[in-house]
N, C-alpha and C positions, 0 to 999 in steps of 0.2 A: 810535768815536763821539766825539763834541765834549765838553769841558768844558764845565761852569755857567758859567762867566767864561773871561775870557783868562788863559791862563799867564803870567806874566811873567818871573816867577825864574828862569834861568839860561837864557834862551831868546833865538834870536836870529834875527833874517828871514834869506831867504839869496834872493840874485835868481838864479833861474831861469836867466840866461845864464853867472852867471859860475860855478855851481857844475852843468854841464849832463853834465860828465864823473861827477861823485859819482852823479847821480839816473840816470844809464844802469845803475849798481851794485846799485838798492834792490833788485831781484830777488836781489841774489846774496848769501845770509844766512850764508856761514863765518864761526863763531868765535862764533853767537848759539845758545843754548840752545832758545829760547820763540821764533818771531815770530809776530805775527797782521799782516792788514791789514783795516781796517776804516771801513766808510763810514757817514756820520750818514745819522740814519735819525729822524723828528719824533716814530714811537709809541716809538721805546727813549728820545729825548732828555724827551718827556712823562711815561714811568714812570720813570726817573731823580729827576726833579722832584718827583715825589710821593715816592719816598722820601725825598728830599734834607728836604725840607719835616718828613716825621713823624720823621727821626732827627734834625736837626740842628737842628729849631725848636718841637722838643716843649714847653719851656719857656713859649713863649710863648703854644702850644695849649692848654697845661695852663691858663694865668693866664686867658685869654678863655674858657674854661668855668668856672672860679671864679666869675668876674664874675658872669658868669649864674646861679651858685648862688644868692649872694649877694643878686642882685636877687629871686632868688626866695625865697628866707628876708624879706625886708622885704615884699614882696609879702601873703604869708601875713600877718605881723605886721598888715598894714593891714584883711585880712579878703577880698583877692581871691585867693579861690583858683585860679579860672581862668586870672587873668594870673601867677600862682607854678607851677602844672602848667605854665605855658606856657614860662617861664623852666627850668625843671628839663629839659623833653624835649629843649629848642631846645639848652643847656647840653650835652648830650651829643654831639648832630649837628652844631651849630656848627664844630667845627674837621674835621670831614669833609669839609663844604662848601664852607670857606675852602680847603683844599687841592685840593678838588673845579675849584672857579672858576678858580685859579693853573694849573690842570691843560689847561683850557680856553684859556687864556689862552695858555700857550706851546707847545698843538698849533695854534692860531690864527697864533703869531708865526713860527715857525720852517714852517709850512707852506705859507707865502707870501716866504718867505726861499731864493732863488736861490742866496747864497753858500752857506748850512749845506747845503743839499742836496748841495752839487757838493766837499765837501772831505773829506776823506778823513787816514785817520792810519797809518802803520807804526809797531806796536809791537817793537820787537826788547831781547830779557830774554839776560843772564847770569846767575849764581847769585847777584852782588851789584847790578847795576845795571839803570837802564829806558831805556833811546832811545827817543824816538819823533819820527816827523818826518810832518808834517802838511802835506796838498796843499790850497792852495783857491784853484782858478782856475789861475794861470801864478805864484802865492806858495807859497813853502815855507818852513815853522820849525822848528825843531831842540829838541827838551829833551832834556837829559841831566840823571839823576838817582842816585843811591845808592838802593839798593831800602828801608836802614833808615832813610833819613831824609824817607821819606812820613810823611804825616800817620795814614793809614790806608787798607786796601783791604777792600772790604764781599764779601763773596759773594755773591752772592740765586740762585745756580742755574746759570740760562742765562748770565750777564755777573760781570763783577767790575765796583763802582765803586770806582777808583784814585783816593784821595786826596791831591793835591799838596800841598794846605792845605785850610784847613778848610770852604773856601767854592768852592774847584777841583779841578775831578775829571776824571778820562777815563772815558769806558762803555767797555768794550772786552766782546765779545763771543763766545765759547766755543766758538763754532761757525765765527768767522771766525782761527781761527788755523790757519798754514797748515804750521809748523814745530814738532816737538814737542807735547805737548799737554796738557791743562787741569790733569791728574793732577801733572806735573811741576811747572807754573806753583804751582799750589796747595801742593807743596810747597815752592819757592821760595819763596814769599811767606809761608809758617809758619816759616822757616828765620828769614827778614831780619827778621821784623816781629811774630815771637811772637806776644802779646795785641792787637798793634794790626792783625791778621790774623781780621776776624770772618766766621764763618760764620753766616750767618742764611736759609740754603736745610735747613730741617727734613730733609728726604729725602735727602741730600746726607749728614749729619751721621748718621743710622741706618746708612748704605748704609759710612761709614768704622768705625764702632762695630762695624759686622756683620763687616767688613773683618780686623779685630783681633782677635775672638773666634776 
């Protein structure tokens, strides 16, 4: 799956003719631990988005439901209660909705986007590092990275989102890995990245605790 933005950090185009002998290879994974291959997809790039939005801009969720408190504490003070009930409910829903519409918004943009449909990403994992090399069209790009010097990698279940920074991510997918598998990944990435390795798939988290016992 696609990142929120472009990569740019250590990343480099590669033309299609001159590197034609490399990408006759992608099939051949000696010496990688993890690979997946994975194609964007506008319902994973839309639920991505929603999370991206409640983890990473809470802050500013929390501030625009203040507001509304706020209006409605003056409200009262003035003696209208209806427009302060109204302030109070709205105050709760408000940042549901703003992420709601942003949700709309980019299964709108990326569902009429020819490119993101047609690109595609191989992730290939060591125990310390992440390759991945990204098709879209007849262009190819390369990231090479150190697995501890992500930003962070979220769990939520079905995917991991791979933080490259704090506003760049890859979706990558649990189902589309084709070498090794989730169990391992999961523990690489507890290995490299300690606390900055969150699990937040609840059933996930039971299913290792029961694991242990």
């Amino acid at each position: 799956m696609g990142n929120s933005k472009t990569v740019k950090k250590n990343t480099k185009n590669i033309d299609s003719n001159a590197n034609a002998k490399d990408l006759k290879n992608l099939d051949q994974f000696e010496g990688f631990k993890v690979v997946a291959r994975v194609e964007n997809e506008v319902k994973a790039m839309a639920r991505f988005n929603t999370f991206h939005n409640l983890h990473t801009k809470t802050a500013r969720l929390i501030l625009s439901a203040v507001l509304l408190i706020v209006g409605g504490f003056l409200m009262l003070q003035q003696g209208n209660l209806p427009m302060a009930i109204g302030f109070f409910v709205f105050a709760f829903i408000f940042p549901f909705i703003l992420v709601g519409i942003q949700r709309i918004m980019i299964t709108s943009k990326f569902s009429s986007n020819i490119e993101f449909k047609n690109t595609s990403h191989v992730f290939e994992f060591t125990d310390t590092e992440m390759n991945t090399t990204t098709k879209s069209g007849k262009r190819f790009a390369k990231y090479n990275v150190k697995l501890n010097q992500l930003e962070k990698i979220y769990d939520v279940g079905d995917c991991y989102y791979i933080y490259v920074t704090k506003e760049n991510a890859f979706v990558l997918k649990k189902d589309k890995i084709l070498q090794g598998t989730a169990n391992e990944l999961s523990e690489i990435f507890e290995k490299q990245l300690n606390e900055r390795y969150i699990v937040t798939f609840k059933g996930r988290m039971a299913l290792k605790k029961l694991n242990k016992n």
